[in-house]
C-alpha positions in Angstrom: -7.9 -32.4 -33.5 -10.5 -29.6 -33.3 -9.4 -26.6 -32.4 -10.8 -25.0 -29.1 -12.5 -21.7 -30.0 -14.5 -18.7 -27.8 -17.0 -16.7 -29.1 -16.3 -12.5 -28.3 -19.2 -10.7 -28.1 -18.0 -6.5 -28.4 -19.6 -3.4 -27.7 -17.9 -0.3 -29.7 -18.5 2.7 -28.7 -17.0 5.7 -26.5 -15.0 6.4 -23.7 -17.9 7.9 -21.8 -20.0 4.6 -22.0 -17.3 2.2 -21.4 -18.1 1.6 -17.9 -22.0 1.5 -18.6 -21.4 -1.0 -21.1 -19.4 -3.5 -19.0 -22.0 -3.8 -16.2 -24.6 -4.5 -19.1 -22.3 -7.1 -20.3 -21.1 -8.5 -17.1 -24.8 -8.8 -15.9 -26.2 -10.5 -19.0 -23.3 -12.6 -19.6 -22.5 -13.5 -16.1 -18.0 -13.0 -17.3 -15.9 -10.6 -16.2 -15.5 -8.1 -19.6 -11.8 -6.7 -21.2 -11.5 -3.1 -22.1 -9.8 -1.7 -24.8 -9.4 2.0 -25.7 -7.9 3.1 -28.7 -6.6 6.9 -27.9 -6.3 7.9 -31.4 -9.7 7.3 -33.1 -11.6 7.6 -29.5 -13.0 4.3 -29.9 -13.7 2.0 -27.0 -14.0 -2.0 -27.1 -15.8 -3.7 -24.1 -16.0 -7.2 -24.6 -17.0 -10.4 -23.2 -15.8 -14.1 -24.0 -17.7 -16.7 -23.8 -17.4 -20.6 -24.5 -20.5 -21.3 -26.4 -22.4 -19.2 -28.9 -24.7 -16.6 -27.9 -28.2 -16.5 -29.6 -27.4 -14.0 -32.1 -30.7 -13.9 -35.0 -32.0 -10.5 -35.8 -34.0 -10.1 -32.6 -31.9 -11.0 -30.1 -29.2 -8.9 -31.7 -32.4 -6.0 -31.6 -33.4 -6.6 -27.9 -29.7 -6.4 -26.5 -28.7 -2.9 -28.4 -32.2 -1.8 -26.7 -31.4 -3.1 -23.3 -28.1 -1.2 -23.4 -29.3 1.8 -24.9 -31.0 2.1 -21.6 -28.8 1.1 -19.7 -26.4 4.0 -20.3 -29.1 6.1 -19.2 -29.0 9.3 -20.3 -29.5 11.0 -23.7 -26.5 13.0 -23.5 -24.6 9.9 -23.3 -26.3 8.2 -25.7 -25.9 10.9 -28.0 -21.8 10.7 -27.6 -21.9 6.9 -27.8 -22.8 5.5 -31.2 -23.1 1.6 -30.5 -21.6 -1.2 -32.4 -22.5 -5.0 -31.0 -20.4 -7.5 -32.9 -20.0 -11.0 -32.6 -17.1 -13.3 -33.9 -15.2 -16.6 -33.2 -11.9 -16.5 -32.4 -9.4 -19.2 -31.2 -8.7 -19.8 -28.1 -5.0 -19.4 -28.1 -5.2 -16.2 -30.3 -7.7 -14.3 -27.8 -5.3 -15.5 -25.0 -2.5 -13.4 -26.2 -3.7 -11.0 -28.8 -6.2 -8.9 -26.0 -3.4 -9.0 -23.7 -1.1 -6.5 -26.7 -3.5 -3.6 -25.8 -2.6 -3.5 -22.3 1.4 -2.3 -21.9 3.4 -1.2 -19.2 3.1 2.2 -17.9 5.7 4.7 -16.7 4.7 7.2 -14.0 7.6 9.3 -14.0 10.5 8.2 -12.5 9.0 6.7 -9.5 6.0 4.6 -10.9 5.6 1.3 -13.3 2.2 0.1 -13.6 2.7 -2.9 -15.6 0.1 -6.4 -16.4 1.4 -9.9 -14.2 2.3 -11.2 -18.2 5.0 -8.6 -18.6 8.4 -8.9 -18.0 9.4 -5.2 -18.2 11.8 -4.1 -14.6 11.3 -1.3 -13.1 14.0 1.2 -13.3 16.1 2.2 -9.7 13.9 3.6 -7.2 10.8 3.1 -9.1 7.8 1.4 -7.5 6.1 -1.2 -9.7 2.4 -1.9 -9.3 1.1 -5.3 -11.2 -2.6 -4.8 -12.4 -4.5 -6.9 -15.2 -7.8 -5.7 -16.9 -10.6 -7.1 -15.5 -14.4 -6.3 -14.2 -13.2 -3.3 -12.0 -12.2 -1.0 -14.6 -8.6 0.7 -13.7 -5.3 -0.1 -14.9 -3.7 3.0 -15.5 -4.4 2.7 -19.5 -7.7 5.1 -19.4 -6.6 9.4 -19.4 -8.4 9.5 -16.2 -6.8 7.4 -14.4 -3.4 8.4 -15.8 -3.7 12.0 -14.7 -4.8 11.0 -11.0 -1.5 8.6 -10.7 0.7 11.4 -12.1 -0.7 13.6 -9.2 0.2 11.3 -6.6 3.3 10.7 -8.2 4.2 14.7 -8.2 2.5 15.3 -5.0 4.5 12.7 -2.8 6.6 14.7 -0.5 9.7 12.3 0.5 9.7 12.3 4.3 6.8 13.9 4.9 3.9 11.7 6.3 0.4 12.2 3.6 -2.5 10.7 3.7 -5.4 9.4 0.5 -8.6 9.0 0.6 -9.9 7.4 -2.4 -13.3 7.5 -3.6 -14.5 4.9 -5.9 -11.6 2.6 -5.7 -12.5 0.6 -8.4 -10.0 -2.1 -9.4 -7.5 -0.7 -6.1 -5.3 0.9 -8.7 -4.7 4.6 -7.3 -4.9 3.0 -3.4 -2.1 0.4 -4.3 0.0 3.1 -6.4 -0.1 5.4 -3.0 0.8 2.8 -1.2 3.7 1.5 -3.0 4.9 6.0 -3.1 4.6 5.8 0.7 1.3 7.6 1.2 -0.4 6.5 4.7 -2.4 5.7 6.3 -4.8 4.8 3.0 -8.7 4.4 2.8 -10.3 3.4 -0.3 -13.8 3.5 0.0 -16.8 1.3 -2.9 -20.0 0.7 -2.8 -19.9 -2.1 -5.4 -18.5 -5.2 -3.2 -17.5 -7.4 -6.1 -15.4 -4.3 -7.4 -13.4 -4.2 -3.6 -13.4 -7.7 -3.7 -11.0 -7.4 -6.6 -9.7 -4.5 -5.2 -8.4 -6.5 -1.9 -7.0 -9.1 -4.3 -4.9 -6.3 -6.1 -3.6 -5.1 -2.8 -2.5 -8.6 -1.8 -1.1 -9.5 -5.1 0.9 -6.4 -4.7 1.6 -7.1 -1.0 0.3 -3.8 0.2 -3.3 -5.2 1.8 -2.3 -4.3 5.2 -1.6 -0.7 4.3 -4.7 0.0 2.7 -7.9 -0.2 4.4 -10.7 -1.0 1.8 -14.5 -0.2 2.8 -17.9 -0.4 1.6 -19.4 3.1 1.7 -21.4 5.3 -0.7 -20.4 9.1 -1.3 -23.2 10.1 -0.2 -23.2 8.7 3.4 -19.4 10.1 4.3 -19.6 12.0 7.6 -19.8 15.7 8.1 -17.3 16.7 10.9 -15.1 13.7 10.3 -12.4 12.6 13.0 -9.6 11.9 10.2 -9.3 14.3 7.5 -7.0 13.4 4.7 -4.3 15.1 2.9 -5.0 13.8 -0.7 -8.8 12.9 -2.3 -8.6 10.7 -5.2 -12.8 10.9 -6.5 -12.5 9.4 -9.6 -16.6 9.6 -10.2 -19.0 10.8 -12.3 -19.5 14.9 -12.5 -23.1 14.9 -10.9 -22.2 13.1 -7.8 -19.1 15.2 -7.2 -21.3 18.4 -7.7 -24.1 17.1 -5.7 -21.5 15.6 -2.9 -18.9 18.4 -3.0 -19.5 19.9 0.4 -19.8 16.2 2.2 -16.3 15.6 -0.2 -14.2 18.3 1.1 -15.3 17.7 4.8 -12.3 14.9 4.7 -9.7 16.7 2.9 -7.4 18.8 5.1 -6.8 22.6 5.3 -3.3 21.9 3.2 -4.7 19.2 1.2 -5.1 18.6 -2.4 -8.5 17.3 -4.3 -8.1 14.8 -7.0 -11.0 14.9 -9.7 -11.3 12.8 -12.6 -14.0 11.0 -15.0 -15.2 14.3 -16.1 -16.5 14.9 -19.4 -14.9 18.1 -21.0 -18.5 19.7 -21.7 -19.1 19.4 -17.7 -15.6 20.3 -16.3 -16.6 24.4 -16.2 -19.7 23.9 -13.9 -17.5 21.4 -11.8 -14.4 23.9 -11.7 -17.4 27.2 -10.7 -19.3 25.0 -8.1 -15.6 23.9 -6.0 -14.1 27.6 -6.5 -17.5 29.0 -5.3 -16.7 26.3 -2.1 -12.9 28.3 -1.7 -10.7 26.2 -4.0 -8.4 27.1 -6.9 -7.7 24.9 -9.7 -3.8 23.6 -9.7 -3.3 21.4 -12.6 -5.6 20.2 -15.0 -5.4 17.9 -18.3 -7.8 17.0 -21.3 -7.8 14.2 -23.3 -9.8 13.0 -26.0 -13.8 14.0 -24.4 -12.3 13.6 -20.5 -10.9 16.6 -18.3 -9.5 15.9 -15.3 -8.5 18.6 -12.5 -6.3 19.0 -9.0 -7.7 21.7 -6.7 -6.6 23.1 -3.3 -7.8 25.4 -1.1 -7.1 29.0 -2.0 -4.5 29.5 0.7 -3.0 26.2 0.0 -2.6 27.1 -3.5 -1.3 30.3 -3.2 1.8 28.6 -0.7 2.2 26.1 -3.3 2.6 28.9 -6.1 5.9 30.6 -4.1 
C-alpha cells in the first residue's frame, strides 16, 4: 500500500518577516500556513502543505523568492530577513504529529495556561486555560510579543475590580480570549482582515468566551476621536509606524488610569516609539526584549507615578 505523502513548501527566515511571509504563502498557495520560531538561533519557519507537488524547476523557484522579496516590502526588512525557500516530501502521518512538537503549553504565571486542543496538560488550581492551535492568524502565545502582552494582563488584573481591553489587531483572538478567561470586561477586539476575525470568533467559541468579547472590523486608523467608551487596558500588538502615526487617535480610548500595551516592535525602532508616546504624557512601566523584538507597557505620567507608591 502506498504511503500517503504531502509536499511542505518552507520559507526560512526571521522573526520580523514571519507574518509577511505567511500572507505570501497563504495567497499563492490558497492553505492556511504553520509557524515555527526557534528562540535560540532566531530562525523562523513558515510553511505551507500541500497535497500535490508544486512546480519547483529553477524558475519558478526564481520567480517565487522575487515575489516575496517584495512582498515584505521594505529594505530594512529585507536586509534583516535572509530567505531560504525549501521544498520536501514528507509523510503524511509524520507532518501530522512532528509540526505539532513545536507548539507546547504555555504558563502565564499562576493564573494562565495557553495550551494547543492536542495537549493534555491541566491547568493548575485557579489557573485559567485558553486552547489555541497555530494557524493563518498568527498568535498562540509561542512568539516574545505576544508572550509579554499576556504576562501584562496577567499582572495587571486587579481581582474585583471591574477593567476593560481594547485590543488592536486581534489577530488569532488570543490576547481578547486570555482577558476574558482573567475576568477583564467588557472586551473589544477590533481587525481589519475578516478571515483573521473569522478565526478569531471561532477561538472565542471554542473557548466559550464569544459572548464576552465583541469582535469588529475596523482599521486603526478610522477609531473615533472623542470616544463614548474609553478603556482601561490597550492591547496594539502592530507594526511601529502605525502606532507612531496613530498614537494620538490610540490613546483617545485608553482611560486617565489606564495602561497601554505595545508590542511587535523591532528593538532598532522601540526609542523613537518610547520619545514620540512620552512626548504625548506617558511614562514607560515595563518593558522586555527578545531576540530583535522589544515590547513596552506605558501609562500616563500620573498613573505611573500612583502605581510606583
Amino acid at each position: 500500500m502506498k504511503r500517503a505523502v504531502l509536499w511542505q513548501l518552507s520559507v526560512r527566515t526571521t522573526p520580523a518577516a514571519e507574518e509577511a511571509a505567511g500572507v505570501f504563502l497563504a495567497d499563492t498557495f490558497r492553505q492556511a500556513p504553520v509557524s515555527y520560531t526557534n528562540f535560540e538561533s532566531g530562525q523562523t519557519t513558515v510553511s505551507v502543505y500541500l497535497a500535490q507537488r508544486p512546480d519547483w524547476d529553477r524558475s519558478r523557484r526564481t520567480e517565487l523568492a522575487t515575489h516575496l522579496r517584495q512582498t515584505l516590502g521594505s529594505a530594512r526588512i529585507l536586509r534583516a530577513s535572509p530567505l531560504v525557500i525549501r521544498l520536501q516530501r514528507v509523510r503524511r502521518e509524520d507532518w501530522t504529529e512532528s509540526w505539532k512538537r513545536h507548539f507546547k503549553p504555555i504558563e502565564v504565571g499562576s493564573s494562565l495556561l495557553i495550551r494547543p486542543s492536542w495537549s493534555q496538560r491541566r491547568a493548575r488550581k485557579g489557573q485559567a486555560t485558553v486552547v489555541l492551535d497555530p494557524g493563518l492568524s498568527f498568535g498562540t502565545g509561542q512568539h516574545p510579543t505576544t508572550a509579554f502582552c499576556l504576562e501584562q494582563l496577567a499582572a495587571r488584573r486587579v481581582r474585583g475590580q471591574s477593567q476593560s481591553l481594547l485590543d488592536l489587531g486581534t489577530g488569532s483572538g488570543i490576547l481578547a480570549i486570555a482577558a476574558a478567561k482573567l475576568g477583564y470586561a467588557p472586551i473589544r477586539a477590533i481587525d481589519c482582515d475578516l478571515e483573521a476575525l473569522r478565526i478569531a470568533r471561532e477561538n472565542a467559541c471554542r473557548n466559550r468566551v464569544f459572548h464576552q468579547v465583541r469582535f469588529l472590523q475596523q482599521d486603526v486608523a478610522k477609531l473615533p476621536y472623542g470616544p463614548t467608551k474609553r478603556y482601561s487596558i490597550l492591547c496594539a500588538n502592530l507594526l511601529a509606524p502605525l502606532l507612531l502615526s496613530e498614537r494620538e487617535r490610540i490613546l483617545e480610548q485608553l482611560d486617565n488610569s489606564g495602561v497601554l500595551i505595545v508590542a511587535g516592535i523591532l528593538k532598532s525602532e522601540f526609542p523613537q516609539l518610547q520619545r514620540a508616546f512620552e512626548g504625548e504624557g506617558l511614562r514607560l512601566l515595563a518593558s522586555r526584549s527578545k531576540n530583535e523584538w522589544r515590547s513596552g507597557a506605558f501609562a500616563r505620567a500620573l498613573s505611573a507615578i500612583c502605581l510606583r507608591l
